[in-house]
C-alpha positions in Angstrom: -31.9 -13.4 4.3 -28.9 -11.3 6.1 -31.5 -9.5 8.2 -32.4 -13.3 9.8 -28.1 -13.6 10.9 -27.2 -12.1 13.4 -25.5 -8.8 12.9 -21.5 -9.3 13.9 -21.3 -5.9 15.6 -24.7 -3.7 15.7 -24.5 -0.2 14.2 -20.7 -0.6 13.3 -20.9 1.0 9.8 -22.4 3.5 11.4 -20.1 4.1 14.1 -17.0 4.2 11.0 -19.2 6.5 9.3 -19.9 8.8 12.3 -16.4 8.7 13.4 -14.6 9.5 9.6 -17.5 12.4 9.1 -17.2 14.3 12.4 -13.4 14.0 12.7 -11.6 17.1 11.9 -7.4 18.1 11.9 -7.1 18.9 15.7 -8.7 16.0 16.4 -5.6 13.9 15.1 -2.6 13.7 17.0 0.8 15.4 16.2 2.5 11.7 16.1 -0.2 10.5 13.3 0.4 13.8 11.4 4.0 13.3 11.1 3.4 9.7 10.2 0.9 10.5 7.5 3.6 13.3 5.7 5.7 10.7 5.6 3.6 8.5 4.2 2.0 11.0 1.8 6.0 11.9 0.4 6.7 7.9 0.2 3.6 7.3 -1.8 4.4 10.3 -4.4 8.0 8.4 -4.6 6.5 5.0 -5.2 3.3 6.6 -7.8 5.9 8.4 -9.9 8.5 4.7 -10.5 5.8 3.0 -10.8 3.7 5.3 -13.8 7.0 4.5 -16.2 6.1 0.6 -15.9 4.7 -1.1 -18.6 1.9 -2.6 -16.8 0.9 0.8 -15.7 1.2 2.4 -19.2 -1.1 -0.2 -20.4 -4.0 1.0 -17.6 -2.9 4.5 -18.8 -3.5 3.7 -22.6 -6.7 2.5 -22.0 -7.6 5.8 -19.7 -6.6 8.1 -22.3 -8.5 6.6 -25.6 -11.5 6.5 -22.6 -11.6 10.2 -22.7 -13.2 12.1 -19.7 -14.1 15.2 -18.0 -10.1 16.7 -17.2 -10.2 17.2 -14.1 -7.0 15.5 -12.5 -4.1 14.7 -14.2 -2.7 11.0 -14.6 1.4 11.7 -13.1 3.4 11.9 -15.6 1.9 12.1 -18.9 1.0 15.2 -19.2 -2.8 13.9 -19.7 -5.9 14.8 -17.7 -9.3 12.6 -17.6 -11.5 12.3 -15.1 -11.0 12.3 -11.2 -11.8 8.0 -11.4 -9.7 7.6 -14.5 -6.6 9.4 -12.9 -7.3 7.2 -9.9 -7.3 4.5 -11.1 -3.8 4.9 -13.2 -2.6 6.5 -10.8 -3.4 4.0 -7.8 -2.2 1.2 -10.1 1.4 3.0 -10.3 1.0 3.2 -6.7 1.0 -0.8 -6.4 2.9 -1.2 -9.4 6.5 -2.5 -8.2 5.8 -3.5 -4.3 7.6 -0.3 -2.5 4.2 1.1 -1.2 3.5 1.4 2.4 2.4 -1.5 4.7 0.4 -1.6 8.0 1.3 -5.3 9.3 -2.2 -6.3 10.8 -4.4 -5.1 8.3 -2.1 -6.2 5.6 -2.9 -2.8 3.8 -0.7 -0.3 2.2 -2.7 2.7 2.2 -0.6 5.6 0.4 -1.1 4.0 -3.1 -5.2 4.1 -2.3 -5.2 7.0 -0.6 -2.8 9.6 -1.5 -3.6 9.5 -5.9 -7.8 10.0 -4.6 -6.6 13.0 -2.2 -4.9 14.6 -4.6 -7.1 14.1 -7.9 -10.0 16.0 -5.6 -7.6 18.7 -4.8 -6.8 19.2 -8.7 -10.5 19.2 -9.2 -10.5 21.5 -6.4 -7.6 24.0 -5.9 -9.5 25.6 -2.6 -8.6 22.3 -1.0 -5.7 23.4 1.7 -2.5 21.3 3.4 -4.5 20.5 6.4 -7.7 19.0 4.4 -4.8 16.5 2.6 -4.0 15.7 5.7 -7.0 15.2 7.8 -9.2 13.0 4.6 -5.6 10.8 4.6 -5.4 10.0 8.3 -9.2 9.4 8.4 -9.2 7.5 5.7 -6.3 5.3 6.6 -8.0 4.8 9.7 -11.5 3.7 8.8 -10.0 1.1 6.3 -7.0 -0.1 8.4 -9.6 -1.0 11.1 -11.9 -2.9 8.7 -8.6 -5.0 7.8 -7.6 -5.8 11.3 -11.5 -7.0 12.1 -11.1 -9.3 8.8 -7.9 -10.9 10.3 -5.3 -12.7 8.0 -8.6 -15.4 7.4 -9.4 -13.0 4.4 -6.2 -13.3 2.8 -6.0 -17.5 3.9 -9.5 -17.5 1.8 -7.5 -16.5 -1.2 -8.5 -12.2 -1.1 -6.4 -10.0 -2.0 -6.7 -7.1 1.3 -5.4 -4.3 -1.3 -8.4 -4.7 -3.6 -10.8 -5.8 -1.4 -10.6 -4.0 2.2 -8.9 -1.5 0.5 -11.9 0.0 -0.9 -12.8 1.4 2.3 -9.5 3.6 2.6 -10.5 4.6 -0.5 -13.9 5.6 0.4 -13.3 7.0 3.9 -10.5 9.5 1.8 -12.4 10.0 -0.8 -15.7 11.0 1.5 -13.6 13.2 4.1 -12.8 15.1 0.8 -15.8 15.8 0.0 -17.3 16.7 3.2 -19.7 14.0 3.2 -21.8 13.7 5.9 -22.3 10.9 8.7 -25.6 9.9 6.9 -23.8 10.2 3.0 -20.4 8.8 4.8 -22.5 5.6 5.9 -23.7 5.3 2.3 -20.3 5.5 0.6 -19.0 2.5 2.7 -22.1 0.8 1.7 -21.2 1.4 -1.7 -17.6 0.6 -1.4 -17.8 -3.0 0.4 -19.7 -3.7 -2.9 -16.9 -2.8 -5.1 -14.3 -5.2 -3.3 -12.4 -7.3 -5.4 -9.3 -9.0 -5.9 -7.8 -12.9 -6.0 -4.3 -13.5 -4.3 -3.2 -16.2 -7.0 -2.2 -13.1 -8.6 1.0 -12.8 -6.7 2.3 -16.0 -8.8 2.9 -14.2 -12.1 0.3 -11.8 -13.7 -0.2 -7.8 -13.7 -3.3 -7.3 -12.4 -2.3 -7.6 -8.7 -1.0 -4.3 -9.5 -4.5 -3.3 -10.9 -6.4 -4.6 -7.6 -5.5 -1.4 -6.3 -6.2 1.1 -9.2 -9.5 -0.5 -8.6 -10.2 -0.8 -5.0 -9.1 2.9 -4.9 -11.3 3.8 -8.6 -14.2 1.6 -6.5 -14.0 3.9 -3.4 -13.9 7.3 -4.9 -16.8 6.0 -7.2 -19.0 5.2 -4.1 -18.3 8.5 -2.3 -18.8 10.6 -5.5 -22.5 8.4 -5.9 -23.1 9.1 -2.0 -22.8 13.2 -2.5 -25.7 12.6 -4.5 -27.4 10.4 -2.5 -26.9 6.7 -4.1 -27.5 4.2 -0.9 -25.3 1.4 -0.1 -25.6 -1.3 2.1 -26.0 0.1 5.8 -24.6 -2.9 7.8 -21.9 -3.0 5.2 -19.3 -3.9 7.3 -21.2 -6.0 10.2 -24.2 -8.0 8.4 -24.6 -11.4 9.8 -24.8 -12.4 5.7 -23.9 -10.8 2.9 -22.0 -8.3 4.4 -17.8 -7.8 3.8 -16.7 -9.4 6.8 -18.9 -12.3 6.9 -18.2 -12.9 3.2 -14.8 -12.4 2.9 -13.3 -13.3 6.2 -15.7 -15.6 7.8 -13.9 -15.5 10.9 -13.4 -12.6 11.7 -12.1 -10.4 14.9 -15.1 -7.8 15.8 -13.0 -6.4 18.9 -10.8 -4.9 16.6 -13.6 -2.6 14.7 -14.3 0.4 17.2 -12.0 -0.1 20.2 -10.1 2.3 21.1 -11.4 4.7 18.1 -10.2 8.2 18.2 -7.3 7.4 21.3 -5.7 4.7 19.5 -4.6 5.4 16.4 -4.0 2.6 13.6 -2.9 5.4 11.0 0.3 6.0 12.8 1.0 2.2 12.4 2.1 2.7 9.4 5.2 1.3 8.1 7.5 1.5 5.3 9.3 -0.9 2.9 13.0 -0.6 2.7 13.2 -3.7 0.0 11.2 -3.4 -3.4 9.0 -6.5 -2.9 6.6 -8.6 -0.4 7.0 -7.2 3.0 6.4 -10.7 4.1 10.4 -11.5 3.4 11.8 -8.5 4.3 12.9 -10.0 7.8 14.2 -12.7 6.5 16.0 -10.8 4.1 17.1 -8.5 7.5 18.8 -11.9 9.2 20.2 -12.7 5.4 21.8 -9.5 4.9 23.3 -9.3 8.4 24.5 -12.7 8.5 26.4 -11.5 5.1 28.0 -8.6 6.0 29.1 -9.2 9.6 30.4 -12.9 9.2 32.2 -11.4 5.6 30.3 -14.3 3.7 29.6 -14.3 0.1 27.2 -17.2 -2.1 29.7 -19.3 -2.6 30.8 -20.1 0.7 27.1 -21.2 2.0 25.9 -24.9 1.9 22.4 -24.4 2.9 19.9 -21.5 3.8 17.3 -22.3 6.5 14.5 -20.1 7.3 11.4 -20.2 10.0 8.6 -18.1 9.8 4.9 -18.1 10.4 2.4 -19.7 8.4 1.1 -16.5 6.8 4.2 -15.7 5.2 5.1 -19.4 4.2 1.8 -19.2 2.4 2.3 -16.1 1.1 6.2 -16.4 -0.2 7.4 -20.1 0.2 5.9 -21.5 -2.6 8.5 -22.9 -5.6 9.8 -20.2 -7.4 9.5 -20.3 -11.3 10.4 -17.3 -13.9 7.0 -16.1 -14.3 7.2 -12.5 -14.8 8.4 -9.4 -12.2 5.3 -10.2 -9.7 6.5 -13.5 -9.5 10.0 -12.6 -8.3 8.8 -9.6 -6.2 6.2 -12.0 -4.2 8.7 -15.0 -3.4 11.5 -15.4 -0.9 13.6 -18.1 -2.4 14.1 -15.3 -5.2 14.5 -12.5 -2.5 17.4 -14.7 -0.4 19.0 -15.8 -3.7 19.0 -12.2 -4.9 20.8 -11.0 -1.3 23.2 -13.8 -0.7 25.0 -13.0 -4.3 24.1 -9.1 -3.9 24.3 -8.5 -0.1 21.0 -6.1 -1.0 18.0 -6.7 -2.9 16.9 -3.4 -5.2 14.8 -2.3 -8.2 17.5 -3.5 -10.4 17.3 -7.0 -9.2 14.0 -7.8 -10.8 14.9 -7.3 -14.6 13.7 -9.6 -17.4 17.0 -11.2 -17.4 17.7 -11.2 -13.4 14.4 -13.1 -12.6 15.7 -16.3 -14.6 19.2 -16.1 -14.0 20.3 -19.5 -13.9 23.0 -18.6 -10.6 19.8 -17.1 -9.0 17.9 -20.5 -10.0 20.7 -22.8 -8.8 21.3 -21.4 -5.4 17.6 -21.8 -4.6 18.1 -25.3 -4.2 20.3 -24.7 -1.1 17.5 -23.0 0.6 14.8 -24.9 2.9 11.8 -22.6 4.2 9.8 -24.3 6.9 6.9 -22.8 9.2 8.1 -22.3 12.7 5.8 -22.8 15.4 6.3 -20.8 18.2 6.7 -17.9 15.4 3.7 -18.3 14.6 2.4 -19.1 18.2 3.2 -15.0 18.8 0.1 -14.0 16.6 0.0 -11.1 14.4 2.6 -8.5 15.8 4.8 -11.0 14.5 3.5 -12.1 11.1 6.6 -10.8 9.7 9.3 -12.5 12.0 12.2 -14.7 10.8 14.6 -16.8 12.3 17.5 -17.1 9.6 20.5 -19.8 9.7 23.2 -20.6 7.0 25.8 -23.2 7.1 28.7 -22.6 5.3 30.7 -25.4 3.1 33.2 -25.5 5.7 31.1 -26.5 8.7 30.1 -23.3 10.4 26.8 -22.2 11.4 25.7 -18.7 12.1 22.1 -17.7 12.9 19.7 -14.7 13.1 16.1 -13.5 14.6 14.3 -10.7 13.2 11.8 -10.1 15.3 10.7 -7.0 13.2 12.3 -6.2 10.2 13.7 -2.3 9.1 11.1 0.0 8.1 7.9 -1.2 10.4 7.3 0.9 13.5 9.1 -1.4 16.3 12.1 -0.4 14.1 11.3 2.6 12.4 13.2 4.1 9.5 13.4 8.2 9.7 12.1 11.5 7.2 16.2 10.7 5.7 15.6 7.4 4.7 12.6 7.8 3.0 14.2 10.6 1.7 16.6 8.9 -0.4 13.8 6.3 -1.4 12.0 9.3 -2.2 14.8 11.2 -4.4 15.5 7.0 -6.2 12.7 6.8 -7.0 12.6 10.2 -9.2 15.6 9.6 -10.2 15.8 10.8 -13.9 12.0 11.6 -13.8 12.1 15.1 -12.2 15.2 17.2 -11.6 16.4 17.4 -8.6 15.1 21.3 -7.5 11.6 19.6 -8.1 11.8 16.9 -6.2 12.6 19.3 -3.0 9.8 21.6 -3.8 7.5 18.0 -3.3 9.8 17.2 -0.1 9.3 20.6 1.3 5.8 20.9 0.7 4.6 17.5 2.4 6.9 18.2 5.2 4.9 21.2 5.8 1.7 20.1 4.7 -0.3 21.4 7.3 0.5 25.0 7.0 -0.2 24.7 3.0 -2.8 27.2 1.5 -3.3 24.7 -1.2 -1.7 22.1 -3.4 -1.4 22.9 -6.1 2.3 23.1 -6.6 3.0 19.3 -6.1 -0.3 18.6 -8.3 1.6 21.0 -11.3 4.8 18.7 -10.8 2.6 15.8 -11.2 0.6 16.6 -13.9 3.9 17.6 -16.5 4.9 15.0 -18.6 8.3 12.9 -17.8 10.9 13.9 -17.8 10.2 17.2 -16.2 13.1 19.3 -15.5 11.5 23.1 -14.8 8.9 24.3 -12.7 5.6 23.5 -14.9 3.1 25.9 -15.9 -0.6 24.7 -15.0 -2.3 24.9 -19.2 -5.9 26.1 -17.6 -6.7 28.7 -15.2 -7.1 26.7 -11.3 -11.1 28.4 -11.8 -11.4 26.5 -15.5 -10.0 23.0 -14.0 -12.8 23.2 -11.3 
């Protein structure tokens, strides 16, 4: 039956395969290299937080009463399974309290599916250098980013999740450049991987397994490359087929243009942004306009009367909905929470999303005072500004003050620096690794590229919390091949 619809874009799976196989380090651009260190030393930051959390330490008990061949190590515990096990943990810490990465089109954050698959093969694989890391994570990055711009937001407005779902293609792209998989096996893996997709967005109302969508998606795409190395097919058209296929399933409309042009010049890996508030991205302008309107008119929660917001109709889908105390997810995924939490705060951080913050009755109460509408040119302006705000409060004693954000801190029209992510880096260790250790993984991602091999950061990994020396890898780097 798919071969009798017409094919969305001929030979694109292909092409992606083709392109992720034959691309090599100098190939990538000094820019995109910069952006992926950052991005590899943000997602170590974000994987380590989010292995303490209870949601995470359930997919980790399961992994470890699994068994497996030890191989990589799941961060943290000291424990090592097999290279999909750690993935999968270890991808799910990655995703497991909203800080990881975000490209805005794609609606992706590819450090927590990328970054745990790059280094589990390097473990498995000490002769794995700096500059391999490197290359398999911009490739990667690059193949799935572009299958989640094609897909549009009409994959998400079906009810998908992009994490678990076109995130299986990051996955399989990194996964595939590490193993030097060929065009033909490369072709194969994504064939494999648009099968493994998966992932509901009514998630995002109160449930852990949002987190687990991409522990799965990234499990699901190291699976497929690992089964193309010895020659398991996939699906050729993966990507394209007129039926059947992931975009005509899962999107429905989508945006073919956006597949292959500008391949190899223009470079959707160094796109990437970074989240300066632990939750949605979707809010994090609004929370901009909130916070400034705070600080530089010297207001505080009791003084405002009413809290208006526009924004486009992704993110009033995505965050508007009525906020109930449904567990961390909840609170992390909805901006009358995230404005609530700022205008008594004047900052929204990890510590605002405790059992006891999420139904504070002040939180609760305020809520009422704020009114989220869609705002139509917003969302007249198309994608580039999906995350776009326009902010006004009225205080109790008449005055107005109001606020765009265009594009909020931390994406790349308003970039945040190696500092900032820096301190997000060394908070999110906090307590976890001692300090000296935490440099040694800054250092060694800022130079990745000159790197012989990784194994320093994987032996930080692999210790168990806290770790406060220099651990000792327990087997010889030949044994844990």
């Amino acid at each position: 039956m798919s071969s009798s619809q017409p094919s969305l874009l001929p030979h694109a799976t292909r092409e992606l395969a083709s392109f992720a196989a034959i691309t090599g380090f100098a190939d990538i651009p000094t820019e995109v290299i910069e952006r992926i260190k950052l991005s590899l030393i943000d997602g170590l930051g974000v994987c380590l937080h989010g292995a303490t959390l209870p949601w995470t330490q359930k997919v980790c008990e399961l992994a470890r009463e699994e068994g497996g061949n030890p191989l990589a190590s799941i961060w943290g515990s000291g424990h090592r399974t097999s290279t999909t096990n750690a993935v999968l943990v270890n991808s799910t810490a990655g995703h497991a309290f909203e800080m990881d990465d975000i490209h805005k089109e794609s609606i992706l954050h590819p450090n927590s599916l990328a970054v745990p698959i790059a280094l589990a093969l390097a473990e498995a694989d000490p002769t794995v250098t700096g500059r391999d890391i490197a290359t398999a994570l911009a490739v990667g990055y690059e193949v799935g980013l572009r299958v989640g711009n094609t897909a549009t937001m009409s994959l998400f407005l079906n009810g998908f999740h992009p994490q678990g779902t076109s995130g299986t293609f990051v996955a399989a792209a990194t996964a595939g450049k590490m193993l030097r998989l060929n065009a033909e096996q490369m072709q194969n893996a994504l064939g494999i991987a648009g099968s493994m997709a998966a992932g509901l967005m009514a998630s995002q109302e109160g449930a852990m397994v949002k987190r687990l969508h991409t522990g799965r998606a990234a499990q699901g795409g190291l699976l497929a490359a690992l089964l193309a190395k010895r020659s398991f097919t996939g699906i050729s058209d993966v990507v394209e087929a007129g039926y059947g296929g992931f975009l005509s399933s899962f999107s429905r409309t989508p945006n073919p243009s956006r597949l292959l042009e500008g391949i190899g010049e223009d470079w959707e890996a160094g796109k990437v942004g970074f989240k300066m508030y632990p939750n949605v991205t979707s809010i994090h302008a609004a929370l901009d306009a909130m916070r400034s309107i705070l600080t530089e008119e010297k207001l505080e929660a009791a003084d405002i009367a009413e809290v208006h917001v526009g924004c486009g109709h992704m993110t009033f889908v995505h965050t508007a909905w009525p906020y109930r105390p449904a567990g961390v997810t909840a609170a992390q995924m909805n901006m009358y929470y995230g404005l609530s939490v700022m205008a008594h705060k004047k900052d929204v951080t990890a510590a605002d999303y405790g059992e006891a913050d999420i139904a504070s009755p002040q939180l609760l109460d305020f809520m009422s005072k704020i009114k989220i509408e869609e705002d139509a040119e917003l969302e007249a302006s198309g994608p580039s500004l999906r995350h776009a705000a326009r902010v006004r409060v009225r205080t109790i004693d008449g005055r107005s003050f109001a606020r765009e954000i265009l594009h909020r801190r931390g994406s790349p029209e308003n970039p945040v620096k190696w500092g900032d992510i820096e301190r997000k880096f060394n908070a999110n260790i906090a307590g976890l690794l001692a300090p000296n250790l935490g440099r040694i993984l800054l250092d060694s991602c800022g130079t990745l590229e000159k790197l012989a091999n990784v194994t320093a950061i994987n032996d930080i990994l692999a210790a168990t919390f806290p770790v406060t020396t220099a651990p000792v890898s327990k087997q010889p780097a030949e044994a844990r091949r």
